[in-house]
C-alpha beads as a LAMMPS data file, in Angstrom:
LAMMPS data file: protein, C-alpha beads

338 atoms
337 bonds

1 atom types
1 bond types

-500.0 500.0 xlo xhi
-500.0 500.0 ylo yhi
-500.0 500.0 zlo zhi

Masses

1 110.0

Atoms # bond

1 1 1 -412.343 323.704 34.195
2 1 1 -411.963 327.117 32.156
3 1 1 -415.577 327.526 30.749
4 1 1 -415.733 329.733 27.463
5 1 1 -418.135 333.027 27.617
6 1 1 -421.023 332.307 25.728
7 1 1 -420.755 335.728 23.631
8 1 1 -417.854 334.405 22.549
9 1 1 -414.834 331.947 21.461
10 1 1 -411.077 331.344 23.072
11 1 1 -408.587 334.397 21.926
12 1 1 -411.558 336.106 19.986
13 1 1 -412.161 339.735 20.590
14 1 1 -416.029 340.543 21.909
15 1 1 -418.172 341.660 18.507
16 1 1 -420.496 343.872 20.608
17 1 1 -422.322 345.073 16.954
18 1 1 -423.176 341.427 16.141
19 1 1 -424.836 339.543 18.801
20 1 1 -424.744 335.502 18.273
21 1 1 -428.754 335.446 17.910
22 1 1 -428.414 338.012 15.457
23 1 1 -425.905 336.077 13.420
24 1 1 -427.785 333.113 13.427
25 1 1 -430.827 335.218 12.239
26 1 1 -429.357 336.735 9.617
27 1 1 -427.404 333.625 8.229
28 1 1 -430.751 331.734 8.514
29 1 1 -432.969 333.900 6.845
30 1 1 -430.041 334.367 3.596
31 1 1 -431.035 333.295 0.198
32 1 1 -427.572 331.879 0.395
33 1 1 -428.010 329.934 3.330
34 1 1 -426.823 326.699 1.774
35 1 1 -424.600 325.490 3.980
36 1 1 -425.225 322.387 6.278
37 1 1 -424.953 324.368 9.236
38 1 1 -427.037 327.636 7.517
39 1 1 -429.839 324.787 7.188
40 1 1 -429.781 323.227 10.515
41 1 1 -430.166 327.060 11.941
42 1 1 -432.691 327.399 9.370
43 1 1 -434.567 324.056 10.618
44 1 1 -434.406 325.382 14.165
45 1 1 -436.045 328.768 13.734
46 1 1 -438.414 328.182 10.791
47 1 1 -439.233 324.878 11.087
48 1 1 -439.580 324.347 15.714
49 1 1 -439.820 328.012 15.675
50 1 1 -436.992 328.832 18.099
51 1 1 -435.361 331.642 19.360
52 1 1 -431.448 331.863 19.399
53 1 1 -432.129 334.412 22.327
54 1 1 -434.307 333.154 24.560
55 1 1 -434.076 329.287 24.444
56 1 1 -437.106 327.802 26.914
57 1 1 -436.226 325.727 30.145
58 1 1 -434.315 322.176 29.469
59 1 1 -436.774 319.584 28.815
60 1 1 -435.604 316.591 31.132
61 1 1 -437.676 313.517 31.454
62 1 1 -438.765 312.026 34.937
63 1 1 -437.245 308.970 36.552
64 1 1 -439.913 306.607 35.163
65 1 1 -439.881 307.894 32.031
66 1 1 -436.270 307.424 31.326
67 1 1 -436.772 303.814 32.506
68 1 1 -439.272 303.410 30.191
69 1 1 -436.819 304.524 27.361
70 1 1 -433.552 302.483 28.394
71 1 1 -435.897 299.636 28.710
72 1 1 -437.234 299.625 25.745
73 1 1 -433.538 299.412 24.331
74 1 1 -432.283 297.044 27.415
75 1 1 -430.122 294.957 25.067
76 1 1 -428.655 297.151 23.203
77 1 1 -427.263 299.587 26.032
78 1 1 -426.051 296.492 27.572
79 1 1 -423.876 295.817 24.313
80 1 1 -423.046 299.642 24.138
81 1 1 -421.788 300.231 27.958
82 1 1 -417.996 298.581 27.646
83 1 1 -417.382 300.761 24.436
84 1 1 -418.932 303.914 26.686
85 1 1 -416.342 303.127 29.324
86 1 1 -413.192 302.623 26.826
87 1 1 -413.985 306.012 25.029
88 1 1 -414.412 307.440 28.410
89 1 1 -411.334 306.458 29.496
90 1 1 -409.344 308.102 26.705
91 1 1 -411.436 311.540 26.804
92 1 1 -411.615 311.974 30.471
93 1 1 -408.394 313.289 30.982
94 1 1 -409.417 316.196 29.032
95 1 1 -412.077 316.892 31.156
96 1 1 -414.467 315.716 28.459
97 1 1 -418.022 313.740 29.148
98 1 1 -419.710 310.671 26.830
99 1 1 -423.091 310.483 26.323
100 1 1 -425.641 307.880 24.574
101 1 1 -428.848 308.840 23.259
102 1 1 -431.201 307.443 21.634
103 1 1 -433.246 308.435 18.021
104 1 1 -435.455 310.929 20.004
105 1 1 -432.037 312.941 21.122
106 1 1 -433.207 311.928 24.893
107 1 1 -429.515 311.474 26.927
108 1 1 -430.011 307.610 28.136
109 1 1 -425.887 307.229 29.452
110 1 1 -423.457 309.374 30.134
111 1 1 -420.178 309.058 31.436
112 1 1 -418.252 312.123 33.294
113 1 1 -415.900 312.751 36.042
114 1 1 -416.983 313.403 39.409
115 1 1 -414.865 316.733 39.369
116 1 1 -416.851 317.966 36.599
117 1 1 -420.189 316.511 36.893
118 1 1 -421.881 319.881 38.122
119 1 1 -420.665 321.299 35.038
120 1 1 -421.663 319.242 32.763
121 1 1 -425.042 318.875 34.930
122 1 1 -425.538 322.200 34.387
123 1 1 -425.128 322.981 30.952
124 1 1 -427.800 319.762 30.591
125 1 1 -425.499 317.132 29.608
126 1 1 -427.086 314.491 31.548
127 1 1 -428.872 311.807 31.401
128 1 1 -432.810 312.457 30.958
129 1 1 -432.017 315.679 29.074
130 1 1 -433.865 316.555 25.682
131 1 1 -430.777 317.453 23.095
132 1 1 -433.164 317.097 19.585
133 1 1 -433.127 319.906 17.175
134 1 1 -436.640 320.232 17.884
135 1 1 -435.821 321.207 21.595
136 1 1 -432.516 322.583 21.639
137 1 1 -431.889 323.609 18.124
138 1 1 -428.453 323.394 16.196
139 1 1 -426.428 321.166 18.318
140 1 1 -424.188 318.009 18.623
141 1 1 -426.798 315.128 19.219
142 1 1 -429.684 317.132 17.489
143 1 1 -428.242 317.494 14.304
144 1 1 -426.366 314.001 14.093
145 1 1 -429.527 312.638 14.391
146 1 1 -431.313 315.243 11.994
147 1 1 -429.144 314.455 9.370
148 1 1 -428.563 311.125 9.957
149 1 1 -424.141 311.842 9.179
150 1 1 -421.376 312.474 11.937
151 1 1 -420.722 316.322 12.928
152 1 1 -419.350 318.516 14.746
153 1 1 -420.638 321.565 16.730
154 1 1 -417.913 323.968 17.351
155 1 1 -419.033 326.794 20.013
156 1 1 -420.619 329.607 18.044
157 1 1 -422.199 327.170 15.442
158 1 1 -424.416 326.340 17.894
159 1 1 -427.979 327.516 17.676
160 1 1 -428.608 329.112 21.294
161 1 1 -425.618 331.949 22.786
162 1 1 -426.136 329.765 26.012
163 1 1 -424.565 326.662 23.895
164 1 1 -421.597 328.687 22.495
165 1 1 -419.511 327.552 25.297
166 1 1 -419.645 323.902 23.731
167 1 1 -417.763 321.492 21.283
168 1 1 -419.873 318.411 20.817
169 1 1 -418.278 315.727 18.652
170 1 1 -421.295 313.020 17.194
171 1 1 -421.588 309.965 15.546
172 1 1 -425.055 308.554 14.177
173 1 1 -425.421 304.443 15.293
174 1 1 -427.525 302.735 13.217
175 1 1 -429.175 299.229 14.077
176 1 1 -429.287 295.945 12.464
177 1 1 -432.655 296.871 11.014
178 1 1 -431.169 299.918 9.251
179 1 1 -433.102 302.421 11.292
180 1 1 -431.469 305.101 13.443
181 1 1 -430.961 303.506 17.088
182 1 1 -428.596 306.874 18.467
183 1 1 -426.187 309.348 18.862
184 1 1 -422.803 308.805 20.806
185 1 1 -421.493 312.201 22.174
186 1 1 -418.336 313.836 23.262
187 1 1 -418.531 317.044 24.986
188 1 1 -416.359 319.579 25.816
189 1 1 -416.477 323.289 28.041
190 1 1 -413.144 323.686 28.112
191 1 1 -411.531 326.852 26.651
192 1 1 -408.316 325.144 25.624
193 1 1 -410.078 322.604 23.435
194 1 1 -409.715 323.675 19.431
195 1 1 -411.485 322.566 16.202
196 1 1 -407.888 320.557 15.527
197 1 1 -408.561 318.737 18.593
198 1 1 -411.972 318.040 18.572
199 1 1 -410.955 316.777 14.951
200 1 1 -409.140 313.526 16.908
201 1 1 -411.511 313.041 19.539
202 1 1 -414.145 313.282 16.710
203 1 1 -412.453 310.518 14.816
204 1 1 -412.472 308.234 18.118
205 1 1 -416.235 309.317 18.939
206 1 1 -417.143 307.379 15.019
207 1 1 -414.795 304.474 15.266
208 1 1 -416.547 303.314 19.115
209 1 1 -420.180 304.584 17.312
210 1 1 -418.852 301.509 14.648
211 1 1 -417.671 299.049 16.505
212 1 1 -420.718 299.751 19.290
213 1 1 -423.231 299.084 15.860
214 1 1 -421.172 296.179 14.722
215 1 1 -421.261 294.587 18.207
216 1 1 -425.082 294.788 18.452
217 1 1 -425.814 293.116 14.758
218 1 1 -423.596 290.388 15.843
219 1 1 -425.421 290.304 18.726
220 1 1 -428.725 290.500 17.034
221 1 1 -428.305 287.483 14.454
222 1 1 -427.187 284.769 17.024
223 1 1 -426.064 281.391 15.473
224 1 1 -425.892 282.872 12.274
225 1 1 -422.317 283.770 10.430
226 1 1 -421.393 286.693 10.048
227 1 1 -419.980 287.684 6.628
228 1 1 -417.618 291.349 6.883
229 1 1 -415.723 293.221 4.383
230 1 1 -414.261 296.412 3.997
231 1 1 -415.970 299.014 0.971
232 1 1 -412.789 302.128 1.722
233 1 1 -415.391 304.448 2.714
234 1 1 -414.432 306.631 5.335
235 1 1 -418.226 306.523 7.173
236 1 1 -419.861 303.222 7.400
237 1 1 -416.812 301.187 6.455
238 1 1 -417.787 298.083 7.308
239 1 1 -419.960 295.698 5.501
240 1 1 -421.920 293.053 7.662
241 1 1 -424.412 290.458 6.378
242 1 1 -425.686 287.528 8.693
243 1 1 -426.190 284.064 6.694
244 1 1 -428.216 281.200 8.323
245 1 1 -427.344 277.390 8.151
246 1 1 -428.976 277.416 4.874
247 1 1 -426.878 279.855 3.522
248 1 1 -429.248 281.987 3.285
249 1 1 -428.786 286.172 4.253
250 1 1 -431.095 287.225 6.705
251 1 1 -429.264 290.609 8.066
252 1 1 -427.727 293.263 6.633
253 1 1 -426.691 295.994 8.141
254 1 1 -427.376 299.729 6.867
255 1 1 -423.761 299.606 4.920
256 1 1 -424.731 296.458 3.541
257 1 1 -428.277 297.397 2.138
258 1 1 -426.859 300.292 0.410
259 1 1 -423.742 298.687 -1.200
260 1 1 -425.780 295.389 -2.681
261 1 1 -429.441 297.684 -2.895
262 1 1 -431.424 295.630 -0.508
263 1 1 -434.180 297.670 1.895
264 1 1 -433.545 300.296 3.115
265 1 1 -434.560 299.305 6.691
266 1 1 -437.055 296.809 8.524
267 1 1 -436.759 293.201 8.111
268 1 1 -434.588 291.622 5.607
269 1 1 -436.390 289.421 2.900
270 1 1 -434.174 286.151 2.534
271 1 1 -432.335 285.544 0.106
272 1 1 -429.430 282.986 -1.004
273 1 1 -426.283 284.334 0.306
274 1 1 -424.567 283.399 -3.750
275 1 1 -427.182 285.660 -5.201
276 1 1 -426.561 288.644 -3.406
277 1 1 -422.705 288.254 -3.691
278 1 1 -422.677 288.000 -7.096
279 1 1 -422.050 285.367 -9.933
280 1 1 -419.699 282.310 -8.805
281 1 1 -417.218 283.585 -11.286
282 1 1 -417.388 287.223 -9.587
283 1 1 -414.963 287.605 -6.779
284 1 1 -416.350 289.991 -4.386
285 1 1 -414.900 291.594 -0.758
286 1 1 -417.420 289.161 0.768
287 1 1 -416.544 286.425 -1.148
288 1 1 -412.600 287.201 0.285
289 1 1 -413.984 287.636 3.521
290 1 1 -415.585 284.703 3.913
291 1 1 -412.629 282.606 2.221
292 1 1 -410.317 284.110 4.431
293 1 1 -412.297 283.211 7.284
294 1 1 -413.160 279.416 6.011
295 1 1 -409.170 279.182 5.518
296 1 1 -408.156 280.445 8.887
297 1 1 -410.818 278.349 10.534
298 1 1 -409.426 275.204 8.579
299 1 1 -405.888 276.452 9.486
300 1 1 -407.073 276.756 13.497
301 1 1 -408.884 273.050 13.336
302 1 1 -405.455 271.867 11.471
303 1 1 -407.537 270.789 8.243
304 1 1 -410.005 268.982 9.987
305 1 1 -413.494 269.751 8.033
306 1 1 -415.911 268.993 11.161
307 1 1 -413.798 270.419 13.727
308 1 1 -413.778 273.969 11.455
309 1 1 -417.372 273.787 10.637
310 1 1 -417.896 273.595 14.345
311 1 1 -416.287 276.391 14.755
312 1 1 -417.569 278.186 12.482
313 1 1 -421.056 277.404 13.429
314 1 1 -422.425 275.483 10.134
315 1 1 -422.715 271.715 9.066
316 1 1 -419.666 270.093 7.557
317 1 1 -421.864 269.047 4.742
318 1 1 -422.358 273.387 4.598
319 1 1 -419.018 273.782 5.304
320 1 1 -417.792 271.720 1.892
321 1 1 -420.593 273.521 -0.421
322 1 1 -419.208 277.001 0.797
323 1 1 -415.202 275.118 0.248
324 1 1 -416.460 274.467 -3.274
325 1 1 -418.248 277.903 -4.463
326 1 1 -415.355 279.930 -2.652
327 1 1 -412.497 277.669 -4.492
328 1 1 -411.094 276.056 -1.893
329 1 1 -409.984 272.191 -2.644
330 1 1 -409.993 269.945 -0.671
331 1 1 -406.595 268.229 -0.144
332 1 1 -406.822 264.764 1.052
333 1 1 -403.049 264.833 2.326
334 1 1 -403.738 268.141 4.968
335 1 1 -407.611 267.908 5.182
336 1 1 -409.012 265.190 7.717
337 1 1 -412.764 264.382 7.235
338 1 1 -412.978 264.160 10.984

Bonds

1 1 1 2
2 1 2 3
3 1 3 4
4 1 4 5
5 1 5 6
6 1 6 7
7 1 7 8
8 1 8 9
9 1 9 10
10 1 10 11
11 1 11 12
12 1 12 13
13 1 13 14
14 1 14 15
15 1 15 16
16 1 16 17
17 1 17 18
18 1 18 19
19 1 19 20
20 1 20 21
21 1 21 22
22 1 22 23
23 1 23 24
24 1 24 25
25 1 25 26
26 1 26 27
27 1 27 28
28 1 28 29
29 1 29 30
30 1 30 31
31 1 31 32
32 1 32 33
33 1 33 34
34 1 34 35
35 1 35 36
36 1 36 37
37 1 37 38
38 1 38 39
39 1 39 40
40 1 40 41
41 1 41 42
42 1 42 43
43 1 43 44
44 1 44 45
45 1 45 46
46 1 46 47
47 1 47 48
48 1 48 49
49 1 49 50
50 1 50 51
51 1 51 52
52 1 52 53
53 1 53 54
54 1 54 55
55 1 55 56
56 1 56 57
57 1 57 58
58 1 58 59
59 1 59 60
60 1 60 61
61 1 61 62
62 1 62 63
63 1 63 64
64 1 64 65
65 1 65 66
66 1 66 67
67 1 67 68
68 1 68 69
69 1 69 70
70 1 70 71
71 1 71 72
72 1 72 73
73 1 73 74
74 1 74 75
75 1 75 76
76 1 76 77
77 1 77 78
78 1 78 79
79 1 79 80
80 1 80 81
81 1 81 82
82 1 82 83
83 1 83 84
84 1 84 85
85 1 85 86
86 1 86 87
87 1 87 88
88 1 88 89
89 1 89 90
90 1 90 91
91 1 91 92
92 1 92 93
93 1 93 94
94 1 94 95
95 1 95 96
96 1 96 97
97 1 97 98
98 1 98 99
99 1 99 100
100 1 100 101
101 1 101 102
102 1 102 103
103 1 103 104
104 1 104 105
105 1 105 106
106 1 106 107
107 1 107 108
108 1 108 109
109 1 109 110
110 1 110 111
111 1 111 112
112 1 112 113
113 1 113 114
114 1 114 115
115 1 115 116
116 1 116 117
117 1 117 118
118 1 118 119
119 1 119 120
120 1 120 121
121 1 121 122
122 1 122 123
123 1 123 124
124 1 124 125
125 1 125 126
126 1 126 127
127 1 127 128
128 1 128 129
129 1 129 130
130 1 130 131
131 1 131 132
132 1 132 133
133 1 133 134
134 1 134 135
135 1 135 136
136 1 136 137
137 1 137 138
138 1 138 139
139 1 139 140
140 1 140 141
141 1 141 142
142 1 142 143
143 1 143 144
144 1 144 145
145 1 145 146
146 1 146 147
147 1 147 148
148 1 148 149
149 1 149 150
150 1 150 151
151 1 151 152
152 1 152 153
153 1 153 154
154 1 154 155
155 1 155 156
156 1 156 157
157 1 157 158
158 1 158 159
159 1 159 160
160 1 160 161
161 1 161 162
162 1 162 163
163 1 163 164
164 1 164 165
165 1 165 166
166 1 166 167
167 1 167 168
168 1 168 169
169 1 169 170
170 1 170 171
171 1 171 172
172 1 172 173
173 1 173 174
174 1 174 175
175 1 175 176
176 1 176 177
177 1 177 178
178 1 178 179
179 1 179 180
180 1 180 181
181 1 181 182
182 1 182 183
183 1 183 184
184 1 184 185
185 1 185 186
186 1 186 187
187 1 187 188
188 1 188 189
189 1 189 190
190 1 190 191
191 1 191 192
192 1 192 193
193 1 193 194
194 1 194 195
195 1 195 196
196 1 196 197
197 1 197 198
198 1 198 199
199 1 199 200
200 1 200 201
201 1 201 202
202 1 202 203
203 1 203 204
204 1 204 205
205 1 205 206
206 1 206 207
207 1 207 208
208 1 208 209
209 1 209 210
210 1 210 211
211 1 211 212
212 1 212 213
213 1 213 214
214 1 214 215
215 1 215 216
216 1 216 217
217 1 217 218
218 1 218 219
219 1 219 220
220 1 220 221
221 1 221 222
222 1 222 223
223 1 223 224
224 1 224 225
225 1 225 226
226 1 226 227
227 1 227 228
228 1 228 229
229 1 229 230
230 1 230 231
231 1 231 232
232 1 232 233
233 1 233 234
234 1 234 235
235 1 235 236
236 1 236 237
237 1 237 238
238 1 238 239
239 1 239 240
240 1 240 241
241 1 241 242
242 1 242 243
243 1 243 244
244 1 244 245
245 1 245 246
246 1 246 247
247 1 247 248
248 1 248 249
249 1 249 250
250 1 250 251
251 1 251 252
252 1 252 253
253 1 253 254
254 1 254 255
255 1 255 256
256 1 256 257
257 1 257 258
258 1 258 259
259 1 259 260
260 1 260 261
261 1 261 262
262 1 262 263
263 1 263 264
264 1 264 265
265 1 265 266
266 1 266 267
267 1 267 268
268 1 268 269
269 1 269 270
270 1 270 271
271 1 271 272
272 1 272 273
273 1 273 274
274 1 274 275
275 1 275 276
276 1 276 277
277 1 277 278
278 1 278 279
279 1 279 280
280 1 280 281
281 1 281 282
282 1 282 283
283 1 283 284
284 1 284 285
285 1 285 286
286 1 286 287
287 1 287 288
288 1 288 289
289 1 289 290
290 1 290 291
291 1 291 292
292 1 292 293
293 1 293 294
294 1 294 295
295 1 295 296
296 1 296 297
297 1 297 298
298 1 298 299
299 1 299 300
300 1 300 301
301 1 301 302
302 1 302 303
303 1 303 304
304 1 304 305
305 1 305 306
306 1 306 307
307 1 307 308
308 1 308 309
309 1 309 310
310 1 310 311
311 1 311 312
312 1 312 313
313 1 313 314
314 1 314 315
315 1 315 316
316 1 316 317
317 1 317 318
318 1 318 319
319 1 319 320
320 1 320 321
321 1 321 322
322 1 322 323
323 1 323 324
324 1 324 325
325 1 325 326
326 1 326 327
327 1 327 328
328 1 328 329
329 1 329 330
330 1 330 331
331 1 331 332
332 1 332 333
333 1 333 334
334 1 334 335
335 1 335 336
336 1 336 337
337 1 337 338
């Protein structure tokens, strides 16, 4: 692996009047520090009073008190450790490493070839390891989670010179109670990796931060339905809301509570499922979710009612309100009452 000089990026020519640390001081302490990046520099000097040029000792936990962490979040690392391997498997080739934190920034998985694990060990990319704002300044995980948005730290735009040797590609995964659970990571050392690349692996990191968050509200409403639709968005694309038997929503996650204006995290109040999709003469991308999925259920069971209610978890006496409201008849000749 071809590290990068922190002083430093690939092909550029050494700026021996401008030092990093005094960059980021400069840029920082601008009355036209308005960028996003300006800020987060800004947040790491003024507000944890860092230094870009002498960054203290990584702050890695002890043995027990990483257990403590990953237990405290059992189930969901148990939902997130398939989508860790599949991601891992397309970025190891590139000599890349995966790593799941949780809201505090502390590394709880990682995932890295044995080749470059005393790299990556190194440079504190490792499970245990402190990456928050507050400890390391601008970075990958610190700022995903400051900001609560995916990002991208590109080599110089970290905070510290010792972190300009770094890409780190984030996603923010959010739980089913519409707090911040993490930050899924993708980091690179190596000199031949460019902002146009990290741009694709970047795109991967957020679709597996998705489908990890998806998998865990599923996970977290059990024997409820789960109603999905699409909003276009680019971030936070999908729409999930859990109903119960009684048709009532109990879950929503964090795209969901925006989109319909529910709260903005803890507990869902309940509510009937027809109220918060809208009038019965409204047609909304639930309401064509949850058709579509009635009709291919009914399609699947070959029209019979019970079999398809089965299946999709509710009472056939549900099953025919939710036909009714979402306008599908029933047709005597393809429907058996079973």
């Amino acid at each position: 692996m071809v590290i990068i000089p922190p002083s430093r990026k690939e092909g550029e020519k050494a700026l021996p009047d401008i030092r990093h640390e005094d960059r980021v001081a400069q840029a920082s302490h601008s009355p036209a520090a308005v960028t996003r990046l300006a800020a987060s520099w800004r947040r790491s000097m003024v507000k944890h009073g860092l230094d870009p040029g002498r960054p203290p000792q990584l702050r890695r936990l002890t043995a027990p008190e990483l257990a403590s962490r990953s237990a405290r979040l059992d189930e969901f690392l148990a939902i997130a450790r398939p989508q860790l391997d599949q991601l891992f498997q397309l970025v190891c080739p590139t000599g890349c490493n995966v790593l799941l934190t949780d809201a505090a920034g502390i590394v709880l998985e990682h995932r890295v070839n044995a080749s470059d694990a005393a790299t990556f060990r190194t440079w504190g990319l490792w499970q245990g390891t402190d990456w928050s704002e507050e400890a390391e300044g601008t970075n990958g995980i610190g700022t995903c989670l400051a900001e609560g948005r995916q990002v991208t730290i590109h080599r110089d735009e970290h905070f510290y010179a010792r972190n300009t040797g770094l890409s780190c590609m984030d996603a923010p995964i959010w739980g089913p109670d519409g707090r911040l659970l993490g930050a899924l990571d993708v980091s690179s050392a190596r000199a031949d990796h460019t902002e146009r690349w990290n741009g694709l692996i970047a795109a991967q990191v957020n679709q597996s931060a998705r489908q990890i968050e998806a998998a865990f509200f599923r996970a977290s409403f059990p024997g409820a339905r789960i109603i999905s639709a699409q909003t276009g968005e680019a971030d936070d694309a999908l729409l999930l809301v859990a109903v119960d038997k009684d048709d009532l929503a109990i879950g929503a996650n964090r795209a969901a509570r925006r989109a319909y204006g529910l709260e903005k995290e803890g507990k869902l109040r309940p509510r009937p499922a027809s109220d918060l999709f809208g009038r019965e003469d409204e047609v909304t991308g639930f309401e064509k979710a949850e058709r579509a999925a009635v009709i291919r259920a009914l399609a699947r069971a070959e029209g019979n009612v019970s079999a398809a209610a089965r299946a999709l978890g509710v009472g056939r006496a549900t099953l025919y309100r939710r036909m009714q409201r979402l306008g599908i008849s029933e047709n005597p000749g393809r429907l058996s009452q079973g």
